[in-house]
C-alpha positions as CSV (number, residue, x, y, z in Angstrom):
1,X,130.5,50.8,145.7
2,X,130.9,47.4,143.5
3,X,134.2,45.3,145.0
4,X,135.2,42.7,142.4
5,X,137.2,39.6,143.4
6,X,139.2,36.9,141.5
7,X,140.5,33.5,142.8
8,X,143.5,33.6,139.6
9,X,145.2,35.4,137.0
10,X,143.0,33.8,134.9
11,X,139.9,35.3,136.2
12,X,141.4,38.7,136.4
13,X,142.8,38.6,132.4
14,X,138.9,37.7,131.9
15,X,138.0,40.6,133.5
16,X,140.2,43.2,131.7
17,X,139.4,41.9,128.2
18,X,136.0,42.6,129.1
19,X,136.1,45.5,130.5
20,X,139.0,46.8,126.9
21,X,135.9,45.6,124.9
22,X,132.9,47.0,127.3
23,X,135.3,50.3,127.1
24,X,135.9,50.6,122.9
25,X,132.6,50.0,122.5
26,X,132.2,53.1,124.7
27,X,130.2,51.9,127.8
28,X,131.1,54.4,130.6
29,X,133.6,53.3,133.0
30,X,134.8,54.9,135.9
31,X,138.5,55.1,134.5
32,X,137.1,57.4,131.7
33,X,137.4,60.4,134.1
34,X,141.5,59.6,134.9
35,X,143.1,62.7,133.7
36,X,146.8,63.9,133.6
37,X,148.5,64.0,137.4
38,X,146.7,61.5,138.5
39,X,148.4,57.8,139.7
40,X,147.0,54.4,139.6
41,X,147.7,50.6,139.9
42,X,146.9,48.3,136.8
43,X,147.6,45.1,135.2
44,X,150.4,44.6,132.6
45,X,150.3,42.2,129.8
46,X,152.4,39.5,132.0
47,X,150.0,40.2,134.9
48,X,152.5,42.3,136.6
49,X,151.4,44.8,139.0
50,X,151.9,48.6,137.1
51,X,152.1,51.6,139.3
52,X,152.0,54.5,136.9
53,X,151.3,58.4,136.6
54,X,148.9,60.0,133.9
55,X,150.8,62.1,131.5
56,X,148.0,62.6,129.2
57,X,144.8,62.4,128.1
58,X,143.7,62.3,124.3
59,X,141.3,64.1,122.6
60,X,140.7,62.2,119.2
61,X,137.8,59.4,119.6
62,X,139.7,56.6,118.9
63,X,141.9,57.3,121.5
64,X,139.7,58.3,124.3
65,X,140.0,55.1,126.3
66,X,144.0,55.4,126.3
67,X,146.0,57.7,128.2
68,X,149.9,58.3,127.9
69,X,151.4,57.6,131.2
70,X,155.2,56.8,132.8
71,X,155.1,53.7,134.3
72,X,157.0,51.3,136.3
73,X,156.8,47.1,137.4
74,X,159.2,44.8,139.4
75,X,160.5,44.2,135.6
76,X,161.0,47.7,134.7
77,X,162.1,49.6,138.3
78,X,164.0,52.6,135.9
79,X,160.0,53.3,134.1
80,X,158.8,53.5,130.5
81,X,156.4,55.5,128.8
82,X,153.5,54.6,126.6
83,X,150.2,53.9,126.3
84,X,147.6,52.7,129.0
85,X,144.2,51.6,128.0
86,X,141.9,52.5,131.2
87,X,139.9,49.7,131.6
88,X,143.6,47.8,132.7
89,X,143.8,50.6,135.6
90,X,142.7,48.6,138.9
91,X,142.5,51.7,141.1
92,X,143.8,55.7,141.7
93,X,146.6,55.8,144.1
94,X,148.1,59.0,146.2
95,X,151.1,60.0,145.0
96,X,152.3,58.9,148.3
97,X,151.9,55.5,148.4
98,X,153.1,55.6,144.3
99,X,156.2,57.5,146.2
100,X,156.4,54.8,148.8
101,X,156.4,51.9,146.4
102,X,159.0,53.1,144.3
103,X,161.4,53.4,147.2
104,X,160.4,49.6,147.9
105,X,161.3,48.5,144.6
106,X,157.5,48.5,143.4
107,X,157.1,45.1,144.7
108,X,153.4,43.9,146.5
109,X,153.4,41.4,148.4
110,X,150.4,39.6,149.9
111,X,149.7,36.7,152.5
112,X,149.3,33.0,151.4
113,X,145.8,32.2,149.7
114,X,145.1,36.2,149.3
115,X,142.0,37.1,146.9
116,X,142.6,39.4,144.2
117,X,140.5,42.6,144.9
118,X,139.6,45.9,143.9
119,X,138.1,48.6,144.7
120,X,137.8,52.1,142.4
121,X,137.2,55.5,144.0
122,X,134.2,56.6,145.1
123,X,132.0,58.8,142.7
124,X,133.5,57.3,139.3
């Protein structure tokens, strides 16, 4: 299992372009397998945390690498639907915890000087 780890934003908006670019050029990547039900954590254009739920996935080539999703931020608590592109999903979640951090307001907090981390699920 590969853990990657940022020390700012920066880093981690470095990261998903290349993993958008490694993913349209279609390079397998673990979130290729997310299919509809499933819940994850990823990282909005502002570099807010997104908790969403997979709605669905497509079936035309140029949209492989996209799947259409509700989700929610600390900027949008009341959801949205839309687009995703899969290499911006950090991790799968349980629909428990996704549960759980609705009722808390879908805020993450994290101690003073925390790395950014993440770890995808095993056997994708």
């Amino acid at each position: 299992m590969d853990v990657e780890f940022f020390d700012s934003l920066e880093e981690v908006r470095k990261y998903l372009a290349e993993a958008k670019k490694a993913a349209d050029a279609g390079e397998p990547l673990w979130q290729a397998t997310i299919m509809p039900g499933e819940y994850f954590i990823a990282v909005g254009g502002d570099c807010f945390f997104v908790f969403g739920e997979v709605l669905k996935h497509y079936e035309k080539m140029h949209r492989r690498h996209y799947r259409f999703c509700r989700y929610y931020c600390v900027a949008c608590p009341e959801g949205e639907v839309g687009d995703v592109h899969v290499s911006t999903i950090l991790c799968l979640i349980s629909r428990g915890l996704f549960e759980q951090l609705r009722q808390e307001g879908w805020e993450v907090r994290t101690r003073p000087g925390a790395r950014w981390s993440c770890v995808p699920p095993d056997g994708r």
